[in-house]
N, C-alpha and C positions, 0 to 999 in steps of 0.2 A: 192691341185687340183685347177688349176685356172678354170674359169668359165665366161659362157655364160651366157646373159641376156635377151633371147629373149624373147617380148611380144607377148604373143598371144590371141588377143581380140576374145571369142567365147563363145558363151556359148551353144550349141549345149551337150547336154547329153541325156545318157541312165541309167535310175533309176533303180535298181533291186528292194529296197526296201530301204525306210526311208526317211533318209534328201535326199534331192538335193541342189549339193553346184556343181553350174554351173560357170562359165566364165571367168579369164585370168588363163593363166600359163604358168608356164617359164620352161625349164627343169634344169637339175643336179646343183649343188653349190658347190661354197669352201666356207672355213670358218677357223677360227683363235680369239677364245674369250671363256671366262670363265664362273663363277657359282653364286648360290646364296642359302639365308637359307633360313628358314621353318617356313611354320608359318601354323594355324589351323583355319576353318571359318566350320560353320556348324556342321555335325558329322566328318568331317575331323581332322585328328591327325600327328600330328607334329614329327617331327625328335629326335628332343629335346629344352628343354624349353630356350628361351634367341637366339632361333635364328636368322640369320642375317636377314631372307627374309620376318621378319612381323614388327609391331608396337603395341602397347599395349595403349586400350581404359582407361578410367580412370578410372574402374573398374577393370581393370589389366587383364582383356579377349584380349588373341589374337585374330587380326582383319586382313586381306588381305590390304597390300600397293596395291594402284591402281598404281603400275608405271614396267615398263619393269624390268624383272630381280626376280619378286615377287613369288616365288613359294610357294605353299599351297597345303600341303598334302591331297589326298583323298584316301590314300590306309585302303582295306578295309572300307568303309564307305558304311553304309547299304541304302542310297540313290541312291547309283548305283550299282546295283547287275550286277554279271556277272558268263553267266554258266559255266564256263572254271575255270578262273583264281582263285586260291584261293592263301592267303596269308601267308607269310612266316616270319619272324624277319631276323636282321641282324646277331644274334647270331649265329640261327637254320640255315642258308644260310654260315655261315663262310665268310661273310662279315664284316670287320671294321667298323662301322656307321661313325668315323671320319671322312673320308675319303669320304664319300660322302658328309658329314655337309661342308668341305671344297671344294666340289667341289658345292654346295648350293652358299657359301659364295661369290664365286668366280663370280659367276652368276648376285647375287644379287648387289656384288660392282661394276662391269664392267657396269650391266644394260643392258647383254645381253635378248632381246627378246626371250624369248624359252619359248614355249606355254605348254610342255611338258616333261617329263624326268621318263622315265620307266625303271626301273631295276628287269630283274626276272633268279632267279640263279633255275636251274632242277625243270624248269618247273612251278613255284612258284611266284607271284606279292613278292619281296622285299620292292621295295620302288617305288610310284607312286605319282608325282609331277603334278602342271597344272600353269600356270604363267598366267600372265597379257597381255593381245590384245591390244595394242594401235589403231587397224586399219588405220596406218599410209601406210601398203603396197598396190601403186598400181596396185599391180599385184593380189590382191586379191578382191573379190567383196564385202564381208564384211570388213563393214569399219567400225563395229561398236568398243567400246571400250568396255571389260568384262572381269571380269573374266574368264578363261575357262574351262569346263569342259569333266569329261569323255565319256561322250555321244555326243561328239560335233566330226563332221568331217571336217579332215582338207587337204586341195588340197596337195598330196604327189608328185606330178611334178615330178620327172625322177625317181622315186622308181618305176612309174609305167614302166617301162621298164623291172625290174624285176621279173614283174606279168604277162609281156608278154612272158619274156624266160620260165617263166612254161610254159606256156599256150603250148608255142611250142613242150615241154619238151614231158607234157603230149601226147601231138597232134602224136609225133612221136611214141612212146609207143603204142600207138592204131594203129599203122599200117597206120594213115591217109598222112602222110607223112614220104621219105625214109629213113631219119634221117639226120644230119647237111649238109652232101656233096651236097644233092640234090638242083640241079639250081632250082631259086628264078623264075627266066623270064620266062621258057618257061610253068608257071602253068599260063602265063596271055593271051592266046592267041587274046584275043580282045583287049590288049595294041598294038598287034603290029605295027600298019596303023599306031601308034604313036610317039613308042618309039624309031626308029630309032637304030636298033639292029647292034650291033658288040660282035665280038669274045670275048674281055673283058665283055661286060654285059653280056650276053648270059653266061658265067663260073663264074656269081656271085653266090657265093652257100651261103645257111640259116646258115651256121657258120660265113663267110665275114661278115653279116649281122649284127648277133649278137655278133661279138667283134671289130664292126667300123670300118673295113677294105673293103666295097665292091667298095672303089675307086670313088662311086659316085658323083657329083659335091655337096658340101652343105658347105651350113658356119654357124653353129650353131650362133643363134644369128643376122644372120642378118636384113637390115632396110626389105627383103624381105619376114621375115618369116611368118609376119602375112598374106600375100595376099598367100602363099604357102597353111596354112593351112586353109584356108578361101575355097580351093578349094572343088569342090565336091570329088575329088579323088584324095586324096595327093601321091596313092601307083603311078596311074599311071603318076602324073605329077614327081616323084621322079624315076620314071623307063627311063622317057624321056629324064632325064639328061645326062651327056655322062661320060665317067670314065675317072677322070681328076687325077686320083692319080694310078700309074705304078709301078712294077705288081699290077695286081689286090689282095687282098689279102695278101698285107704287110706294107701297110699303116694306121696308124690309126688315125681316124678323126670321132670325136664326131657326133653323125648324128642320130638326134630326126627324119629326116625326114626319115633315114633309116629302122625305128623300124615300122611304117607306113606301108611300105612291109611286112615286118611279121604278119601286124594283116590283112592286106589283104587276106593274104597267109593264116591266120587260118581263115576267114571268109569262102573262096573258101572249101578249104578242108574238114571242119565240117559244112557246112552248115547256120551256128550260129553267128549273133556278137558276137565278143569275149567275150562282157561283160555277154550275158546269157551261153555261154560255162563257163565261171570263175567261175559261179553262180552254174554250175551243177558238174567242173570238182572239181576245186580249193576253192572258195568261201564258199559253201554250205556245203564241208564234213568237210572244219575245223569250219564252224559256224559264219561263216562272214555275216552279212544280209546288215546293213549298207551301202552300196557302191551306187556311181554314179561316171560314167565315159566317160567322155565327147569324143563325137567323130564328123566327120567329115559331109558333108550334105546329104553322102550316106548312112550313120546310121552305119558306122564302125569306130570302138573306135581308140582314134589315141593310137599311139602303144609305144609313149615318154612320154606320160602327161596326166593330164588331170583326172587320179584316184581320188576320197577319199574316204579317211579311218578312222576312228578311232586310235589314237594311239592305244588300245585295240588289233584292230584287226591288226594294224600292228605289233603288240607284236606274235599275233600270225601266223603271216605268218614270221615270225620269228623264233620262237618255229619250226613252220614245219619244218624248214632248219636246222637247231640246229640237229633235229630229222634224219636227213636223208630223210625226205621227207615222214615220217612217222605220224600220227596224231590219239593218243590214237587206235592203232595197225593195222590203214590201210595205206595202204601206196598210197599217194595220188598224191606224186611226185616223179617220178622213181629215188630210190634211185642212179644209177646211172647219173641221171642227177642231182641231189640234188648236187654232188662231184663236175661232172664236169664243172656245170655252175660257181662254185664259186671256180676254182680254175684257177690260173692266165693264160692265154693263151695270154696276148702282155702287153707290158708296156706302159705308156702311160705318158704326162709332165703333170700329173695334180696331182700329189701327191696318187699314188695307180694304181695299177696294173689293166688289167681288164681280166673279165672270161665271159660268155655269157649273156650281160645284168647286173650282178652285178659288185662290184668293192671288190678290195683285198686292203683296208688300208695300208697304212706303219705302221701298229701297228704288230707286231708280233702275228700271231695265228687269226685273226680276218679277216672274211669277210663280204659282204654287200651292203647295198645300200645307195642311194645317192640322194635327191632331191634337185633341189632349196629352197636357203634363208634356209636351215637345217632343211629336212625332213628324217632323217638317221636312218637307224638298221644297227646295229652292231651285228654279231653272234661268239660266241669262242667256239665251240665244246669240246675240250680240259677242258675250265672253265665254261658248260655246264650255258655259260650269255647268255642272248640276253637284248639288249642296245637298249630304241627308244628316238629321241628326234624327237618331233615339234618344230618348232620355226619360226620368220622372224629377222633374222640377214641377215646384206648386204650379195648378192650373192657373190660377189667376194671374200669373207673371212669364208664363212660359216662351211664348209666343214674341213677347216685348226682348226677352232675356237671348233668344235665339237671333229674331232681329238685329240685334245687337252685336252678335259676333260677327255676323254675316256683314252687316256693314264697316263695323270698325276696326275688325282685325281681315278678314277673307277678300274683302272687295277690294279693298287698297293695294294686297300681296297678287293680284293679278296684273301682268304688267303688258 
């Protein structure tokens, strides 16, 4: 998947509850780079002994390398409890452990950044990594260098797009909206005197939207993006644009600023920023508390970026989708949009297919999401995984570099 780099200087958010981790973000990433080994700090417990990703005090106690690439087990560790996830072995999972020691290894000799690496096979923490923060990225406003851990949020940049196609998902399901076909323009009738309507915008419908096609003018990435989203109203300065991609509706072109109309659109319709709708629809029944989600000057969350999360909790809005949209036996996202969002509906030159808001890997079996610098879930329903990494590896390789593990070292150790 090649990849956009756009900066977006803001730190405009909406805290539901906990950290707040406000101001740049970029959307979606590729990627193309490997793993590393294990090592043990605190009550944390290791992979196994002699691996590549510690160093050893002179007391022969593993100790955390402070350098990119360092991961350090915290699975299971009673310093971070969690009411969800309980833990599993690689045995009781029908996991290889090899096969992840080498995808550790891999990590650890390249000097890939990946702040994170979660593996839970039916339901179950297998294996839970945290690496080393250099706070070299400026796209991030913590610059600090640390350790990191489970409790720490981290900016999920184009994942959060996936948390808007629920939101929609949901949205339709209540009746509040007609479902995909229904035109996007004519819910705005106070953009009009604006937006300068024609028969292509006017037949943008909430499906164009959500798989990149509504022909819109935008160039993911541009020098303009930040003065774009700096606006008070990105939905209606993004409605104003004219459709510069013909038909409507078969073109596909990456567009954070598209995703902006959609949270628009659920603000209108439910009354709610999105982010306290997430909180009561999505958020709160899977147990997510965590969250801040940065939005625009008119208090609506932009609809591309701008999320964090917990790997935890992105483990489990993971789990949802795994599930059907099911969460310890309610069903919280209509399982038939659970199917249909994540199954491919256009292709696209970025390495993966896409479906509404998420993206379909060229790994066989596996769909998912996708953020800058490698904020990725991975789901296999089939091999009942879900797969998170955090990380800041360059945008432009991100995505290719996570791919990567996931199929060469992770897929092969599930047996």
């Amino acid at each position: 998947m090649s990849i956009h780099s756009s900066i977006h200087f803001f730190s405009f958010c909406i805290v539901l509850t906990g950290f707040v981790a406000c101001g740049n973000d970029t959307p979606s990433s590729a990627s193309h780079e490997g793993t590393g080994g294990s090592v043990s700090t605190g009550g944390a417990t290791s992979l196994a002994s002699g691996g590549a990703g510690g160093m050893r005090s002179d007391a022969g106690t593993a100790t955390p390398r402070r350098e990119p690439g360092a991961m350090v087990s915290f699975l299971g560790n009673a310093s971070y409890p969690d009411d969800f996830w309980t833990t599993a072995t690689a045995e009781e999972s029908q996991i290889d452990a090899t096969g992840i020691a080498a995808a550790l290894s891999e990590i650890a000799n390249s000097r890939y950044e990946i702040h994170s690496l979660l593996v839970a096979r039916r339901g179950r923490l297998v294996f839970e990594y945290y690496g080393w923060k250099t706070g070299s990225n400026g796209d991030d406003p913590d610059k600090s260098q640390h350790q990191v851990l489970p409790t720490e949020g981290h900016l999920v940049h184009s994942t959060t797009k996936s948390v808007t196609s629920s939101l929609i998902g949901i949205a339709i399901d209540e009746g509040l909206l007609a479902g995909v076909t229904d035109k996007a323009a004519p819910h705005f009738p106070e953009y009009q005197p604006f937006i300068e309507p024609s028969a292509d915008k006017d037949a943008i419908t909430i499906e164009d939207l959500l798989t990149m096609r509504s022909g819109l003018q935008y160039s993911e990435g541009a020098d303009d993006e930040p003065v774009f989203f700096a606006t008070d109203d990105p939905a209606k300065v993004m409605l104003s644009r004219p459709v510069v991609d013909t038909p409507r509706g078969t073109v596909w072109n990456y567009s954070s600023g598209g995703c902006d109309i959609l949270t628009a659109l659920l603000r209108k319709v439910t009354g709610k920023v999105p982010a306290e709708y997430a909180k009561e629809k999505l958020f709160g029944p899977i147990g997510v508390t965590n969250v801040a989600w940065q939005a625009a000057g008119n208090g609506t969350n932009f609809g591309g970026w701008g999320l964090s999360l917990t790997p935890r909790a992105m483990a489990r809005f993971g789990e949802l989708y795994r599930n059907n949209g099911v969460w310890q036996g309610k069903q919280v996202v209509p399982a038939s949009w659970a199917t249909t969002a994540t199954t491919a509906h256009c292709s696209t030159p970025w390495n993966g297919d896409y479906g509404y808001l998420f993206w379909i890997p060229a790994i066989t079996g596996f769909f998912g999401t996708r953020g800058a610098y490698g904020q990725n879930i991975y789901v296999n329903r089939a091999l009942e995984l879900v797969v998170v990494f955090t990380s800041d590896l360059p945008v432009s390789s991100a995505d290719m570099t996570l791919d990567s593990l996931v199929s060469q070292y992770l897929l092969p150790a599930m047996k």
